[in-house]
C-alpha positions in Angstrom: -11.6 11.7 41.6 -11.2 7.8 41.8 -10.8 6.3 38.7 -13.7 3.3 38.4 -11.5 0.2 36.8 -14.5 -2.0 36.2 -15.0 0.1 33.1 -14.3 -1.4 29.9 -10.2 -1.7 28.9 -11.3 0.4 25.1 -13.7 2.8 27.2 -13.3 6.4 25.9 -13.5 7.8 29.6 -14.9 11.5 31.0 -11.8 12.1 32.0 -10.3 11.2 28.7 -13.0 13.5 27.2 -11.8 16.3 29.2 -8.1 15.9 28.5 -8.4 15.7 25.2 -9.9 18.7 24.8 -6.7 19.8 26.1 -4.5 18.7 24.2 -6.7 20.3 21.0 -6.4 23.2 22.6 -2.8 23.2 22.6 -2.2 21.4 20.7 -2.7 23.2 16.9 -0.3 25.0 14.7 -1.3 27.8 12.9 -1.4 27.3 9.3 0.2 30.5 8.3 3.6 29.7 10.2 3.6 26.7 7.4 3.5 29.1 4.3 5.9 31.6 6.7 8.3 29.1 7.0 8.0 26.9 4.0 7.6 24.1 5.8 6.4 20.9 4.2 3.2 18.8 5.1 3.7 15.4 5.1 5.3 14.7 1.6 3.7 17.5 -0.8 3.5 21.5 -0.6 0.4 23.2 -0.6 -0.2 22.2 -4.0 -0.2 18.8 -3.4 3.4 18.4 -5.7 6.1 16.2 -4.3 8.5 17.2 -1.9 12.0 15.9 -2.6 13.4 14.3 0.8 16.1 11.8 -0.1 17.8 10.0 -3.4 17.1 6.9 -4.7 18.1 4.9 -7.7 15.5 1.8 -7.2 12.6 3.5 -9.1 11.7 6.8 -10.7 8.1 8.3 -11.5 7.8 10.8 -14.5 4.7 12.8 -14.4 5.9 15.9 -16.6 8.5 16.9 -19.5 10.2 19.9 -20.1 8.8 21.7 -23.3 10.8 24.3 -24.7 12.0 25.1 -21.0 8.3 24.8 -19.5 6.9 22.1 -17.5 4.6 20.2 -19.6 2.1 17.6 -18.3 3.0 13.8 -19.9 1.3 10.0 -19.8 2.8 9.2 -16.7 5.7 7.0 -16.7 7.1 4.1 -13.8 10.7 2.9 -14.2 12.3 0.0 -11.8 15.1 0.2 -11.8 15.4 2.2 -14.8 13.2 -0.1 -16.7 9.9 0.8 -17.8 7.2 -1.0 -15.8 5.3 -1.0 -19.4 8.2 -2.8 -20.8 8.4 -5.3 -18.3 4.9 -6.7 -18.2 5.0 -6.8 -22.0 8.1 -9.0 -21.8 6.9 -11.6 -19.4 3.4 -11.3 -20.8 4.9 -12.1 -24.2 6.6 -15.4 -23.1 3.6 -16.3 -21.0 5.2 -16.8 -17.3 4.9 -15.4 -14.2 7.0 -12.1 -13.7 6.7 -11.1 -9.8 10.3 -13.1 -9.0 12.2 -11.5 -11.7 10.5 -8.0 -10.4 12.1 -8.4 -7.5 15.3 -9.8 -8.4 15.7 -6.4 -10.9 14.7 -4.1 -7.5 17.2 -5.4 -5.5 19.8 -6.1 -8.0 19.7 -3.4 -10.0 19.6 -5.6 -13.1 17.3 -8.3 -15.2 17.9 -11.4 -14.1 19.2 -14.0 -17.4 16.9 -16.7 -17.1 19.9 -19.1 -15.2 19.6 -16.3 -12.2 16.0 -16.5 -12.5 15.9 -19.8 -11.8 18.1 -20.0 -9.3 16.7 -16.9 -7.4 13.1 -18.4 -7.7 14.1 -21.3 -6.2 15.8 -19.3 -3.0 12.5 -17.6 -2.6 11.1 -21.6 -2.4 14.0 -22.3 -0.2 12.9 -19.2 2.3 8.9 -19.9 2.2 8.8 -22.1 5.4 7.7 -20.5 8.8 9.9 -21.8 11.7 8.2 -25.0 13.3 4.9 -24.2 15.2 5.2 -20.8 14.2 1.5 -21.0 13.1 0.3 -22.5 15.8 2.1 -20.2 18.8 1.9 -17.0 16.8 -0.6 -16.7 14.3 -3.3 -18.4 15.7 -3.3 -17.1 18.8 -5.1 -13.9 19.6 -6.1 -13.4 15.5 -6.7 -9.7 15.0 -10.2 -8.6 12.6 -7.2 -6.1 11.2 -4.9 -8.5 8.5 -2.1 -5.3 8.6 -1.9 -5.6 12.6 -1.5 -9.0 12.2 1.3 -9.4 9.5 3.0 -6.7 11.8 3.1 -8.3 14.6 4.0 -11.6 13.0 7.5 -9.6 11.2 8.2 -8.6 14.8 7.8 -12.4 16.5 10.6 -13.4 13.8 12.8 -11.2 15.2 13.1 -13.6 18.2 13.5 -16.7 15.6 16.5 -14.8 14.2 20.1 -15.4 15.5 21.6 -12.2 13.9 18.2 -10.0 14.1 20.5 -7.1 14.9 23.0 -7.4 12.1 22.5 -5.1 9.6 25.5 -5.9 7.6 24.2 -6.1 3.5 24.7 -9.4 3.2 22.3 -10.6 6.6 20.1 -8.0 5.7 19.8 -9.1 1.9 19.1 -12.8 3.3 16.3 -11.4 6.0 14.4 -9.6 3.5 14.7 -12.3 0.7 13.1 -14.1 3.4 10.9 -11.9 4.4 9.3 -11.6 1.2 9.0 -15.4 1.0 7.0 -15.5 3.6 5.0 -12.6 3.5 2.4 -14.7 1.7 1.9 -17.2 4.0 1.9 -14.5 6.5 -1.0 -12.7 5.5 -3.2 -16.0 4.2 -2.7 -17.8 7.6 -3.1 -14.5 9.5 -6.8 -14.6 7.8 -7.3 -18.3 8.1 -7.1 -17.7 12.0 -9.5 -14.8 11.5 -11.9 -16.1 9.6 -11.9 -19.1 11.5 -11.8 -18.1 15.3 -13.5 -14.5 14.4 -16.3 -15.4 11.8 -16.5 -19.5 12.8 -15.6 -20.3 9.4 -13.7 -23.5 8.4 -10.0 -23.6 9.0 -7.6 -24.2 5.8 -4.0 -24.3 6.8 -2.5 -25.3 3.0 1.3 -25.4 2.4 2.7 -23.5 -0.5 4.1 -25.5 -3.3 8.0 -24.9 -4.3 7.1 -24.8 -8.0 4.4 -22.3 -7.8 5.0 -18.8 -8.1 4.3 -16.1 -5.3 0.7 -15.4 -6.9 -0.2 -18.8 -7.3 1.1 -19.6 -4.2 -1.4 -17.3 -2.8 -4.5 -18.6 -4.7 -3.4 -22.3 -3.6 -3.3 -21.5 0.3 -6.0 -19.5 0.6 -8.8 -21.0 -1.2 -10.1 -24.3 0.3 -9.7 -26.5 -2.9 -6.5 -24.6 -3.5 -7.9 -24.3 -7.7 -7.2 -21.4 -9.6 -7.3 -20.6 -13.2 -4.5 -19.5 -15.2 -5.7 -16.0 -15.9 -6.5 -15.9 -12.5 -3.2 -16.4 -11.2 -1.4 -14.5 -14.1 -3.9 -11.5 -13.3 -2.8 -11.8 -9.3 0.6 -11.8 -10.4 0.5 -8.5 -12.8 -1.1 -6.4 -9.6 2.0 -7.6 -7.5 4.4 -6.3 -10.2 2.4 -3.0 -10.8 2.5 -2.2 -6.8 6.0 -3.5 -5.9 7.6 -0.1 -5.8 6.5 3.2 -6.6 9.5 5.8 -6.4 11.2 6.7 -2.6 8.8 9.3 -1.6 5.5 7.7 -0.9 4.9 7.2 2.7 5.7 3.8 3.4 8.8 3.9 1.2 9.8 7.2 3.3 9.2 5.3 6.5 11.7 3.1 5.5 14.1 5.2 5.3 13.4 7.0 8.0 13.5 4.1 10.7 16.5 2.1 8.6 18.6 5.6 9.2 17.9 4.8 12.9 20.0 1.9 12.7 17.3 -0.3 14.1 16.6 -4.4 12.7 15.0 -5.1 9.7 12.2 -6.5 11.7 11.5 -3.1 13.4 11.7 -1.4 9.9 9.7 -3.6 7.7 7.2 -3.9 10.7 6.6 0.7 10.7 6.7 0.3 7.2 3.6 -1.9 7.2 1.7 0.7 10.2 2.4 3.2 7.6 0.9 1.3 4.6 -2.6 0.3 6.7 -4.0 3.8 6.7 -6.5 4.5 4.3 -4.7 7.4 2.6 -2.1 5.2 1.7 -2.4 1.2 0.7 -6.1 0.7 2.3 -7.4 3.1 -0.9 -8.4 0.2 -3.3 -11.0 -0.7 -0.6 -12.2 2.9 -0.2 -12.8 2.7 -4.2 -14.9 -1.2 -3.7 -16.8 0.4 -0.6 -17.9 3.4 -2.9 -18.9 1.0 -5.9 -20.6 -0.8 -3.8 -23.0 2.4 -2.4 -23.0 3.5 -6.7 -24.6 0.1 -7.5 -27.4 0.6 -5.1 -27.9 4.4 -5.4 -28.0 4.3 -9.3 -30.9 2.3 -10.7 -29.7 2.3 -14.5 -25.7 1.8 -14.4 -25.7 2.5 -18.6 -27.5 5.7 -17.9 -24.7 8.5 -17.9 -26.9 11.1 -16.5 -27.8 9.4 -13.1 -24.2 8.5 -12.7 -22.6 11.7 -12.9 -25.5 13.1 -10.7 -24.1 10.7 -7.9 -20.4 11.7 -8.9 -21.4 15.3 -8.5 -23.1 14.1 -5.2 -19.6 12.8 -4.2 -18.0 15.6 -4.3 -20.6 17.6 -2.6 -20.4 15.4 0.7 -23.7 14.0 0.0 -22.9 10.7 -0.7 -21.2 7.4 0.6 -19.0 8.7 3.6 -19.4 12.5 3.0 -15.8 13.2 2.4 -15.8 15.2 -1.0 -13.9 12.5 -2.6 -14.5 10.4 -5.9 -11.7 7.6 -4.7 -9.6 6.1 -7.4 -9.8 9.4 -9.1 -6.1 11.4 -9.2 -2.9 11.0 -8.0 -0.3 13.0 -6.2 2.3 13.0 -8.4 0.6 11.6 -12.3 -1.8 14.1 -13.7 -2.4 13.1 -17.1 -2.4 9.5 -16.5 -0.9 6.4 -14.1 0.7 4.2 -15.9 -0.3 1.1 -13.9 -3.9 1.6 -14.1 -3.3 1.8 -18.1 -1.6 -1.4 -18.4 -3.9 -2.7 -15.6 -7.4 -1.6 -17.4 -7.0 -4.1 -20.5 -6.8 -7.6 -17.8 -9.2 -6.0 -16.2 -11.8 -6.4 -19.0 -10.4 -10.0 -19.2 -10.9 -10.7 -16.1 -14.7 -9.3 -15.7 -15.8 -11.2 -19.2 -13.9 -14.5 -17.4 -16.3 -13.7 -14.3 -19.5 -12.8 -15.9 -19.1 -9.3 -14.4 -18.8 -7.0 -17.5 -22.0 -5.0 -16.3 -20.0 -3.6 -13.4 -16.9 -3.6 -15.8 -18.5 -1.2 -17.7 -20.0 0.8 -14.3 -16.1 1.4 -13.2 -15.4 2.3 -17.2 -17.8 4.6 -17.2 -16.9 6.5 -13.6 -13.4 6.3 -15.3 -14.8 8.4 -18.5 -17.0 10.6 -16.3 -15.2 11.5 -13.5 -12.8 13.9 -14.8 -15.4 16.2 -16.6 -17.2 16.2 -13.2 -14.0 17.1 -11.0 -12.8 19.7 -13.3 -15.8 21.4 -13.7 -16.7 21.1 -9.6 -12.9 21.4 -8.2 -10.7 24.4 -9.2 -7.6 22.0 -10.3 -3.9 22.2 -10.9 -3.2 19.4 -13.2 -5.3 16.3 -14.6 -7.4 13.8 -12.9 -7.2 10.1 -14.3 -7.5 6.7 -12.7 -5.1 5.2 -10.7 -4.5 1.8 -10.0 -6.7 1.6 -7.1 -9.2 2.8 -9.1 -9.2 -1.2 -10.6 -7.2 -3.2 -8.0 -9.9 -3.5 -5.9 -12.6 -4.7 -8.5 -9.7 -7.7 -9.7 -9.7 -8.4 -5.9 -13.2 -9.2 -5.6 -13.2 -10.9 -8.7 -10.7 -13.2 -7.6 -13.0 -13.7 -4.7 -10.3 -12.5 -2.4 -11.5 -11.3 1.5 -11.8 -7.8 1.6 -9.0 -8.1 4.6 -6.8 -9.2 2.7 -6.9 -6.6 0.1 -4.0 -4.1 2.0 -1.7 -7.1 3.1 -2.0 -8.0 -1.1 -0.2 -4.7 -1.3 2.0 -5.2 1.5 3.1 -8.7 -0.3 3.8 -6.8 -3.4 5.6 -3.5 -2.1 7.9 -5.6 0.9 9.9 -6.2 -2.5 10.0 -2.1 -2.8 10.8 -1.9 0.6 13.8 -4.0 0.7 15.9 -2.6 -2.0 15.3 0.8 -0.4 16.1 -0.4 3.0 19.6 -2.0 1.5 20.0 1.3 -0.4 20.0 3.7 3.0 22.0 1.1 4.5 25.0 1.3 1.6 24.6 5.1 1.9 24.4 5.4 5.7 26.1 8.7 6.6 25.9 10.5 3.2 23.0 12.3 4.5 22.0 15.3 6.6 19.5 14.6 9.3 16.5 17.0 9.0 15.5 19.2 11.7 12.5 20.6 13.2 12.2 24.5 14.0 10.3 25.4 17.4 7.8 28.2 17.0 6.1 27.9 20.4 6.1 30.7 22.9 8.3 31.3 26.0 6.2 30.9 29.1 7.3 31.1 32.4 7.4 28.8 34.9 4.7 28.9 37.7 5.5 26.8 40.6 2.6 24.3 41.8 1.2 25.9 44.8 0.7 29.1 42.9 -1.3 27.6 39.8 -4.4 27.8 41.4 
C-alpha cells in the first residue's frame, strides 16, 4: 500500500508496527546458547561479576582480597593511576585548592604533577578554553536539543571540521585534541543549555565567558548561573564530584567504547563523540538522575521522613514494582563491581552533609542517610544476593546537584565533563598499544535455510 507522507516525520507507523513484530520474532537468541557457549553479556557474566576484556594501567578498581587463598569481600578501593582516589582528595583538600587539573594531569601522565607542572598545565587548559569564533552562534544555538548529551555530541563532532589535522592520530595531535577537548567540554555543555533553556523553555539567555584563573568547577558555576556567584564550598564541592567520576577502571561501558572505536582507527572526534552516546543511557551516567527522580516520588509518598517504618515499607514497595517507575530497583543501591562499599560515595557522603547544612536541606540529608542505612537490610532480605549492597556515588551525586541548583539536564554532561579526562588517557593508551591485541569475534548460531526464490514465496 501507498505510504501517506503527510504523517508526522517521528510517527510510529502501521506498517512500522507490523515490521517490528518481525524483527522480534526473529530476532531473539535463546538464553541457553549464552550459558552453552560462555558467552558474555555486555560486560558481566551471569552473576553480574566483571568480565575482563582488555588491559589498562590508567586506573584500577579493588572490590575483593584474597584471604588465605579465598576471595574475600573488602571496602572497595579506586586507584588513578595507581594512586588512591582517597589519598588524593585528602591531599588537595588539606592544602585547600582545587584538584580536578592535577586529576587529569596524573591520568594522562601517569604521574603527580610538582606544583611548577601544575601550573603550567592549568594554564594550557586556560590557553585551550576558547570555542573557535561564532562557534556559539552557528552551532550551538542553532537547532538546541531538550537532550544536553545529544547536544555536547554533536557539538565534538562540528569541531572536527574546525580541526586541520582531525585525522591525525599521532600521540602528540591526539594529546593536544583531547587536552582541548576537555577545556571546552564545559562551555560545551553550559552553552548547549543556555540555548535550551532559552529557545526551548523562553528563559533568559546568559552567554558568560570563563575566566583564565578559575578552575574547571568554578568555571562552571560562573558561566552558568546568571550573576556568575558561587560560594567557596560550592565550587570546591563541584570540583570533588569531577575528581571522584573522572575515571573509573577500563571496563565500564563508555570507557570500553573507547577502546573499541579508538581500535577502529577513527578521529578522536568520532571516538569521544560514541563515548558520550554510550554515557547518556540511563544504566550508565544518567543513574544519578534516576536516584533524584525516585527521591523526589519518596518525599511525597512518605508522610513522616524520620519514621523508619513507613520508609522501608516504600523501599520494600520498590522492589516489588509497586512504586515510582515499577522497575524492581532501589537506584543508588549496589554496584557491579564494589560490594562491601564504593569508595567515592564514602569520601563523597561527609561534603555532602556540608553541603545540605550550607543549604538548609539537612531534613532531606537525613531522608537519603536513612535509605542509605535501610536499604541493604531491605534488599538482602527481599533479593537472594551474591555479595553486599552499599551506596554508590550516584546514590549522593545527584542530591549535591540540586543543591547546587544545577538543571537536571545538565546533570549527565557534569559527568561527561568529569570522565572526558578518563577517556582520554584511555584513548592515548589503545593508541600506544595499537596492534598488541587480538580482535574478538563473534560465533554464528543461526540456522541454515535455504534459499527460496521470489516467485515461489508465496
Amino acid at each position: 500500500m501507498p505510504i501517506d507522507k503527510s504523517i508526522d516525520y517521528s510517527a510510529i507507523t502501521p506498517e512500522i508496527k507490523a515490521l517490528s513484530e518481525q524483527c522480534k520474532q526473529n530476532g531473539s537468541i535463546d538464553p541457553a546458547l549464552y550459558t552453552k557457549y560462555d558467552v558474555k553479556r555486555g560486560l558481566r557474566d551471569l552473576n553480574g561479576n566483571g568480565v575482563l576484556t582488555g588491559l589498562t594501567e590508567v586506573s584500577e578498581i579493588m572490590a575483593f582480597k584474597v584471604v588465605d587463598g579465598v576471595k574475600t569481600p573488602c571496602d572497595g578501593k579506586l586507584y588513578y593511576r595507581g594512586v588512591d582516589v582517597e589519598d588524593i582528595v585528602k591531599g588537595f583538600i588539606k592544602e585547600k585548592r582545587f584538584g580536578f587539573e592535577e586529576t587529569v594531569y596524573l591520568l594522562l601522565f601517569g604521574k603527580l604533577p610538582t606544583k611548577g607542572e601544575l601550573d603550567e598545565f592549568t594554564k594550557l587548559l586556560a590557553f585551550y578554553r576558547s570555542l573557535p569564533t561564532n562557534f556559539v552562534r552557528d552551532i550551538i544555538m542553532k537547532a538546541p536539543s531538550a537532550d544536553m548529551m545529544n547536544t555536547l555530541a554533536r557539538s565534538v563532532l562540528t569541531l572536527y571540521s574546525y580541526d586541520s589535522r582531525a585525522n591525525d592520530n599521532s600521540i602528540d595531535n591526539v594529546l593536544r585534541q583531547s587536552l582541548q577537548l576537555i577545556a571546552l567540554f564545559p562551555m560545551l555543555s553550559v552553552y548547549g543549555y543556555q540555548a535550551y533553556n532559552h529557545y526551548v523553555k523562553d528563559g533568559s539567555l546568559y552567554i558568560h565567558n570563563p575566566q583564565p584563573e578559575l578552575s574547571t568547577a568554578e568555571n562552571i558555576l560562573y558561566t552558568l548561573r546568571p550573576d556568575s556567584k558561587y560560594t567557596e564550598l560550592e565550587a570546591r564541592i563541584l570540583d570533588l564530584a569531577l575528581v571522584l567520576h573522572a575515571e573509573h577502571g577500563g571496563g565500564n561501558n563508555s570507557t570500553f567504547t573507547t577502546h573499541v572505536v579508538t581500535s577502529s582507527g577513527t578521529d578522536t572526534y568520532s571516538t569521544i563523540a560514541a563515548a558520550l552516546g554510550s554515557l547518556k543511557g540511563p544504566k550508565h551516567g544518567g543513574a544519578n538522575i534516576k536516584v533524584v527522580q525516585m527521591f523526589e516520588d519518596m518525599k511525597k509518598v512518605v508522610s513522616d521522613w524520620k519514621d523508619d517504618e513507613q520508609v522501608e515499607r516504600y523501599l520494600r514497595a520498590l522492589l516489588h514494582k509497586e512504586a515510582f517507575d515499577k522497575a524492581g530497583l532501589i537506584y543508588g543501591m549496589g554496584h557491579a563491581v564494589y560490594s562491601l562499599s564504593d569508595p567515592r560515595a564514602n569520601v563523597f557522603r561527609h561534603f555532602v552533609e556540608d553541603l545540605a547544612n550550607a543549604k538548609n536541606r539537612h531534613d532531606e540529608y537525613a531522608l537519603y542517610a536513612a535509605v542509605e542505612r535501610l536499604a541493604p537490610k531491605v534488599i538482602g532480605e527481599e533479593r537472594r544476593i551474591y555479595k553486599g549492597v552499599a551506596a554508590n556515588i550516584d546514590f549522593y551525586s545527584g542530591f549535591v546537584y540540586s543543591m547546587l541548583d544545577l538543571p537536571l539536564e545538565l546533570y549527565t554532561p557534569i559527568f561527561a565533563i568529569s570522565r572526558i579526562a578518563g577517556w582520554s588517557a584511555h584513548r592515548i593508551e589503545e593508541l600506544i598499544n595499537a596492534g598488541k591485541i587480538i580482535r574478538p569475534a563473534y560465533m554464528n548460531v543461526s540456522e541454515r535455510v535455504a534459499y527460496v526464490p521470489l516467485a515461489e514465496r508465496g
